[in-house]
C-alpha angles and dihedrals in degrees: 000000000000106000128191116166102287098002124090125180123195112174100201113219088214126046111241121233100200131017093242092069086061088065098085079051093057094030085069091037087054101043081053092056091039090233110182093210142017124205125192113199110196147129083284095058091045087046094049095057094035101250105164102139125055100260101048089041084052099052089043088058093040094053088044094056088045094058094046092056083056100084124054108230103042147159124200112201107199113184100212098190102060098037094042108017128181127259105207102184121172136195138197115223142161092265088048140251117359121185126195123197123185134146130276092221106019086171083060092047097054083043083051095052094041081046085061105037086060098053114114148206126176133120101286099043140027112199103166117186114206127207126201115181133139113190108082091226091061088054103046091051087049103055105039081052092047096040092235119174105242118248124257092250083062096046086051090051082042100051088043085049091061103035112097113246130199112242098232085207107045099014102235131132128239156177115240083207098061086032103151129187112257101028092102132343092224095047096040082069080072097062124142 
């Protein structure tokens, strides 16, 4: 893991189903860091209590936080994928494709970033916050809205994105992040 005072990066070698199969992951992560409760926060847990509408959805995730901030030393596992989800529609036209992403429950994914933003670490608590998310989309909104620091993973895209590359057809350089249809077949393959 790549650790920097409040920022903690796992890549994972296998991709997780299902948010659950991520606990023996944060069962170890927790022990390290000697947590005293985790708590995982997902459609099970709404389904479970029978939060079906906002507002009962709402309390359940509230009570949950706050039982969570009893304890001291604490971890808080939110499976983003199943509480907020992601709507992917996409239309033909006569311009082309278009393609339109929002989320399912955009009220759970404010309650998931101000989840987030609260979370702390200092000498006399731990409150950790989880997420536990898989569309990119998801992700970069998330983070921007979070204020998240990207992963390393992110900083490495970002610093190929703005390092000049040699078109192996036409022999130009240039730029993937300024990447534009019609500049070169080979290189249009690289855009963003």
């Amino acid at each position: 893991p790549n650790n920097d005072d409040q920022h903690i990066e796992f890549k994972l070698q296998q991709r997780l189903k299902f948010a659950k199969e991520a606990i023996p992951i944060l069962a170890t992560f927790a022990n390290e860091k000697n947590l005293d409760f985790i708590q995982v926060i997902d459609a099970d847990v709404l389904n479970a209590n029978s939060a079906f509408d906002e507002q009962t959805i709402m309390e359940v995730l509230s009570d949950r936080l706050q039982e969570s901030r009893g304890y001291t030393r604490s971890v808080l596992v939110i499976d983003f994928d199943s509480l907020v989800g992601v709507n992917i529609s996409q239309s033909d036209s006569n311009l082309g494709v278009s393609k339109s992403i929002s989320f399912s429950r955009p009220n759970l994914f404010s309650w998931v970033c101000d989840a987030f933003n609260r979370a702390q670490v200092n000498p006399n608590c731990e409150h950790w916050v989880v997420i536990i998310l898989s569309h990119s989309f998801a992700l970069e909104t998330f983070q921007r809205m979070a204020k998240f620091p990207l992963t390393s993973l992110q900083l490495c895209n970002e610093k190929e994105k703005s390092t000049p590359t040699k078109c192996t057809k036409c022999n130009e350089m240039y730029l993937r992040s300024k990447n534009e249809f019609g500049a070169c077949k080979t290189h249009e393959q690289n855009v963003n």
